[in-house]
C-alpha positions as CSV (number, residue, x, y, z in Angstrom):
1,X,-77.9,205.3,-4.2
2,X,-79.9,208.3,-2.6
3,X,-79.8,208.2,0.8
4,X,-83.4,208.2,2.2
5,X,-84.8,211.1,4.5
6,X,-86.9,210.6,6.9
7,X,-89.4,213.5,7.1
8,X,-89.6,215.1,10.7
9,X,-92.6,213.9,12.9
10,X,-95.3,216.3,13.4
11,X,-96.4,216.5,16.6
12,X,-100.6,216.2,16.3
13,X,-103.1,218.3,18.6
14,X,-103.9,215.5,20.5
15,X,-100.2,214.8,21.8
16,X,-100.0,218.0,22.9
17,X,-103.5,217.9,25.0
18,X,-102.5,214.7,27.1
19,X,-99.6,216.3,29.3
20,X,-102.4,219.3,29.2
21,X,-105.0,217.1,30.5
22,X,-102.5,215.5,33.0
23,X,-101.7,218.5,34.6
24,X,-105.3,219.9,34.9
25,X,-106.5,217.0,36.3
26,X,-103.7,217.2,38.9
27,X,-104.3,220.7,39.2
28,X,-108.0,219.7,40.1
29,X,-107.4,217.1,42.6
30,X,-105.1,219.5,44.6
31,X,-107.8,221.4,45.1
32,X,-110.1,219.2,45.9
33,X,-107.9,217.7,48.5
34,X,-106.8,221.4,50.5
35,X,-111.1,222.1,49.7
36,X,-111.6,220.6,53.5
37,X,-108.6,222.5,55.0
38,X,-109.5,225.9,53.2
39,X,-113.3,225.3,54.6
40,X,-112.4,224.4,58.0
41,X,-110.1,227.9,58.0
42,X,-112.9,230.4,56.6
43,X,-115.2,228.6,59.5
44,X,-112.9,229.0,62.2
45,X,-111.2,232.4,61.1
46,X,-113.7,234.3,58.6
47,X,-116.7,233.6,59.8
48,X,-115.8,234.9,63.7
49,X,-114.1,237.9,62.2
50,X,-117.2,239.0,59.8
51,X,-119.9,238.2,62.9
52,X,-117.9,240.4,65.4
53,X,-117.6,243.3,62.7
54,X,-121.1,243.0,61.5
55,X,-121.7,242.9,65.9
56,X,-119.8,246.2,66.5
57,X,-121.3,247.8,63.3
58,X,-125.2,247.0,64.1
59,X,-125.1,246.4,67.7
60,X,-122.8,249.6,69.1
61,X,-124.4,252.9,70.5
62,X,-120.9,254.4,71.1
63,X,-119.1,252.8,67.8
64,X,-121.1,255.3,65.1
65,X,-120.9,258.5,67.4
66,X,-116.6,257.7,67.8
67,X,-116.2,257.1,64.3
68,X,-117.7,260.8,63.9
69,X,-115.7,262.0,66.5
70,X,-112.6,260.5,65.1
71,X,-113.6,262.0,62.0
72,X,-114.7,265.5,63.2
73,X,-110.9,265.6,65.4
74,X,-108.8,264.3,62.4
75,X,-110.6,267.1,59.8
76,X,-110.1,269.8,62.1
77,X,-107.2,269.5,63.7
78,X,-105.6,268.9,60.6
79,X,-107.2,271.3,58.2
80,X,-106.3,273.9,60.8
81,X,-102.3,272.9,61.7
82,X,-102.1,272.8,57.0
83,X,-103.2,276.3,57.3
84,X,-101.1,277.6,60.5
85,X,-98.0,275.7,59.0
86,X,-98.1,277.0,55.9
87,X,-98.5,280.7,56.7
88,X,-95.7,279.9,59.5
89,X,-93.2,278.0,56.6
90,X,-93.9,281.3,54.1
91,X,-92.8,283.8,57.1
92,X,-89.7,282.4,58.0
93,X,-88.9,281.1,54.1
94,X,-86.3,284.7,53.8
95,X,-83.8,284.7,56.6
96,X,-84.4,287.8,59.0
97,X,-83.2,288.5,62.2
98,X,-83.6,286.2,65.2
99,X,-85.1,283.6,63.1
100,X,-82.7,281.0,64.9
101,X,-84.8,281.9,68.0
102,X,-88.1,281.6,66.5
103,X,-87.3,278.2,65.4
104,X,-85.9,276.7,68.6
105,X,-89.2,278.1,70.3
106,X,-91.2,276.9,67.2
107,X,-89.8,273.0,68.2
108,X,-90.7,273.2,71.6
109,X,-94.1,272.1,71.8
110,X,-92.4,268.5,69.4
111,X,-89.8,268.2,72.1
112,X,-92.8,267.3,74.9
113,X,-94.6,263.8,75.0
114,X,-98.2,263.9,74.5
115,X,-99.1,262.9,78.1
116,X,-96.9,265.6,79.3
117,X,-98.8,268.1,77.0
118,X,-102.5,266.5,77.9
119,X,-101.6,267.0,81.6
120,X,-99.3,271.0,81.0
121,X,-103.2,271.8,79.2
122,X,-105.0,270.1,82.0
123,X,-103.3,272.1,85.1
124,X,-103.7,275.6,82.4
125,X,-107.6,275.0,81.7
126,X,-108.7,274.0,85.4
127,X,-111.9,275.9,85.9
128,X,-111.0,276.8,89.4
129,X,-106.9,277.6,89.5
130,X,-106.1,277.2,85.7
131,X,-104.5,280.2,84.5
132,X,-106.7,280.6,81.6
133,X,-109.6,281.5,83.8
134,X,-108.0,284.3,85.6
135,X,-106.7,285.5,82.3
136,X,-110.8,285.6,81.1
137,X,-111.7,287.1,84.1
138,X,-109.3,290.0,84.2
139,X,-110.5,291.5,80.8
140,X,-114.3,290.8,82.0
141,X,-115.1,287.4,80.2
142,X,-116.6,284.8,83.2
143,X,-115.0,281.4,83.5
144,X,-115.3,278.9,81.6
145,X,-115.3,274.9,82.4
146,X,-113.6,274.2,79.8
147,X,-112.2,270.2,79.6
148,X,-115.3,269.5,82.0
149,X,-117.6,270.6,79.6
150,X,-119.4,268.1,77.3
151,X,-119.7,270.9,74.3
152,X,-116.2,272.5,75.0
153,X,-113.7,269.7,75.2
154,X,-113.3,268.2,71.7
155,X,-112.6,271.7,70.1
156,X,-110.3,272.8,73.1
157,X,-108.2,269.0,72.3
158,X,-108.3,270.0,68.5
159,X,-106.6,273.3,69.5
160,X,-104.0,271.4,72.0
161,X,-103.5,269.1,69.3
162,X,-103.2,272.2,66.7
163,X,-100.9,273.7,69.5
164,X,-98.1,270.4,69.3
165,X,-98.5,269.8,65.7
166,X,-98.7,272.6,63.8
167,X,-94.7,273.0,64.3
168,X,-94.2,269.5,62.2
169,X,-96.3,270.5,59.7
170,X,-93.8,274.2,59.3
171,X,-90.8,272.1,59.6
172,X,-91.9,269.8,56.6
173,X,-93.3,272.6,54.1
174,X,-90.4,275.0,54.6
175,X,-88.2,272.2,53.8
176,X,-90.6,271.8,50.9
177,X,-90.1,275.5,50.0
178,X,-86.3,275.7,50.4
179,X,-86.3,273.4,47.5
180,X,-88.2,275.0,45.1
181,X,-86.7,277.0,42.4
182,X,-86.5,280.9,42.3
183,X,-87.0,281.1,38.6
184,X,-90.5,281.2,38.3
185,X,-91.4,283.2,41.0
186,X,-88.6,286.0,40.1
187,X,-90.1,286.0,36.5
188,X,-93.7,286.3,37.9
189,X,-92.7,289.4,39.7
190,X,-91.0,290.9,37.2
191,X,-94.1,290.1,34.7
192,X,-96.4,292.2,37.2
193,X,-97.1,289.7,39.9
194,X,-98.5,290.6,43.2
195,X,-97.4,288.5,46.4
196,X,-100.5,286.4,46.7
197,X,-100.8,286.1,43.1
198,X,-97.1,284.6,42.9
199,X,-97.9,282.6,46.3
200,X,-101.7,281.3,44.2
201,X,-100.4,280.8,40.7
202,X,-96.3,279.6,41.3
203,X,-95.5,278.8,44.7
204,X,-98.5,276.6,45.8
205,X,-98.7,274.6,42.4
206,X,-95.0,273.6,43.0
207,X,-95.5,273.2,46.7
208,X,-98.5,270.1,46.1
209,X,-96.7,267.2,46.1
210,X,-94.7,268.2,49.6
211,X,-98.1,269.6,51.0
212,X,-99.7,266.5,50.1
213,X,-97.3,264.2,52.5
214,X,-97.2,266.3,55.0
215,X,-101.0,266.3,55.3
216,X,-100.9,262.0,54.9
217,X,-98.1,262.0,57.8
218,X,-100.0,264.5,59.7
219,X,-103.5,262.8,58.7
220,X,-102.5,258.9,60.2
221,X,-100.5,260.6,63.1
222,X,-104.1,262.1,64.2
223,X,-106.4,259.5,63.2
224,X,-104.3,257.9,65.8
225,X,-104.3,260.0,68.6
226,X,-104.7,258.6,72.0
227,X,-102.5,260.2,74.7
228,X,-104.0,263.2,75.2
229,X,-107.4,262.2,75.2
230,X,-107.0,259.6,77.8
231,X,-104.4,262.4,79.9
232,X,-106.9,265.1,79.9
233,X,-110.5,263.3,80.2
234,X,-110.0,259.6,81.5
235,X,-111.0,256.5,80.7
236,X,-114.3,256.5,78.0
237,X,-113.2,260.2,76.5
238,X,-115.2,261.5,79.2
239,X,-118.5,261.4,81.8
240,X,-120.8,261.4,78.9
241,X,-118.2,260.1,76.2
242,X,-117.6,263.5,74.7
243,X,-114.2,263.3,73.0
244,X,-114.2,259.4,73.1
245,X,-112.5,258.1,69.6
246,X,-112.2,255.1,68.1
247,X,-108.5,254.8,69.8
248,X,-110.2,255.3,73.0
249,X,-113.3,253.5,72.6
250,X,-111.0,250.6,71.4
251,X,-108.9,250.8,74.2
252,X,-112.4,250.9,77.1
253,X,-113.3,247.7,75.2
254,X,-110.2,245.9,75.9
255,X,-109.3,246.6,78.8
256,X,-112.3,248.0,80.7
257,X,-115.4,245.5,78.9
258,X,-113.2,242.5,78.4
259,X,-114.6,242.8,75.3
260,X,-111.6,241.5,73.2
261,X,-113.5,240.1,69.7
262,X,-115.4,243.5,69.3
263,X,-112.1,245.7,70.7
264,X,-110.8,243.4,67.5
265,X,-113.1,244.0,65.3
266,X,-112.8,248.0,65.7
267,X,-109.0,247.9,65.3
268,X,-110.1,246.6,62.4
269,X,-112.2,248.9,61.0
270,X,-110.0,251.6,62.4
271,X,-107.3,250.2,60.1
272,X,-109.0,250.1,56.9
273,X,-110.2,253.6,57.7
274,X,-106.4,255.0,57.7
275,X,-105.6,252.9,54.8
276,X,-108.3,254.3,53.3
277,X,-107.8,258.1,54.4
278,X,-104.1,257.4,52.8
279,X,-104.8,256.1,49.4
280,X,-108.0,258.7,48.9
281,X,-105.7,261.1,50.4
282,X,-102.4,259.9,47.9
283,X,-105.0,259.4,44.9
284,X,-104.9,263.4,43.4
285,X,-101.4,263.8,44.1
286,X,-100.1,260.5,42.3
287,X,-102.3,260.9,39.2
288,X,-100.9,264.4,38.7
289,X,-97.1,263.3,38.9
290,X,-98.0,260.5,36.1
């Protein structure tokens, strides 16, 4: 007697699209249960936040003019310190005599607090006993106002900040440069190679992806500058708001205006700016590593 098999059970589309359907419409009703939490929050949260931006963006004489400022101060002080630093970190890359001493002086200006620089730059530039005039004078140049003149005091704070800075920005690319290899520039020079075509076409290419972070550090540290401006001019970047940034306009808001939801809504511009600046800055550098 055969022994009877039982064929296995198939399973049909439509016992497959129930615990579909259950979970869908469970999925649904979820939803449609948090809808009046999730409503309340963008009405209470969202909305504010998108009215006080949209009010510092349309309704703001000082917010457009500080965001240039900001801009202008970042650009140069930091286009200027890449420069400096790297003409600095290619001098002292070969040992030579007394470059222990060159470097302990190079590090003062990172040793001093920002307030402490603002105010050393504020006693040197005083029109009447700074030092700076009676150095002008004496070779025949007449005084200068210097910090107390509207045109004068944003690129005399770039140079200050040029002045503390640029010594990070050594530091970092000859670090970069004592890691580089020797190959390639020793065969370039005995292919024929002058020194700026071996510095163009060897060094520099290899030197990108350290240049590159030391202008993001340097970039956010600027973007966020504060102390000297408020040490050297005072509340509002000034008489006529000459070197105010966002940082300091920010800052007047809060604590000057009461004006916290707008001070808010700046910080948060101010934020997505330097997020930005990083990941246009990062953008380059990351696709040519890939």
């Amino acid at each position: 007697m055969s022994a009877t098999r039982t064929a296995p059970a198939i399973s049909r589309p439509a016992d497959r699209g129930k615990p579909r359907s259950f979970e869908q419409a469970n999925k649904r009703l979820k939803w449609t249960m948090l809808a009046p939490a999730l409503a309340f929050v963008g009405l209470m949260i969202v909305f504010p936040l998108a009215f006080t931006l949209n009010l510092s963006l349309t309704d703001s004489r000082r917010f457009w003019p500080a965001v240039q400022r900001t801009a202008l101060f970042t650009v140069g002080a930091v286009l200027i310190e890449t420069v400096l630093g790297l003409a600095l970190a290619m001098l002292m890359r070969k040992p030579f005599r007394g470059i222990r001493w060159v470097r302990t002086v190079l590090v003062i200006p990172l040793l001093t607090t920002p307030v402490a620089v603002g105010i050393l730059w504020l006693l040197i530039l005083d029109p009447t006993n700074g030092i700076a005039n009676h150095l002008l004078t004496s070779v025949g140049i007449p005084p200068q106002e210097f910090l107390g003149s509207v045109t004068q005091s944003l690129p005399l704070l770039m140079l200050i900040d040029v002045w503390q800075w640029t010594p990070m920005m050594t530091l970092l690319l000859l670090a970069g440069l004592s890691t580089l290899p020797e190959e390639p520039e020793e065969a370039a020079h005995v292919d024929g190679a002058g020194m700026w075509q071996r510095f163009r076409y060897v060094v520099l290419p290899m030197l990108v992806p350290t240049l590159a972070t030391a202008v993001v550090l340097r970039s956010i540290d600027a973007l966020k500058t504060f102390d000297i401006l408020y040490a050297t001019k005072g509340p509002g970047g000034g008489s006529s708001f000459e070197v105010e940034t966002l940082n300091v306009y920010a800052y007047g808001l809060t604590f000057d205006y009461q004006e916290y939801g707008l001070a808010s809504a700046v910080l948060v511009l101010f934020t997505l700016a330097i997020i930005g600046v990083v990941a246009l800055l990062r953008r380059r550098p990351g696709r040519g590593s890939a």
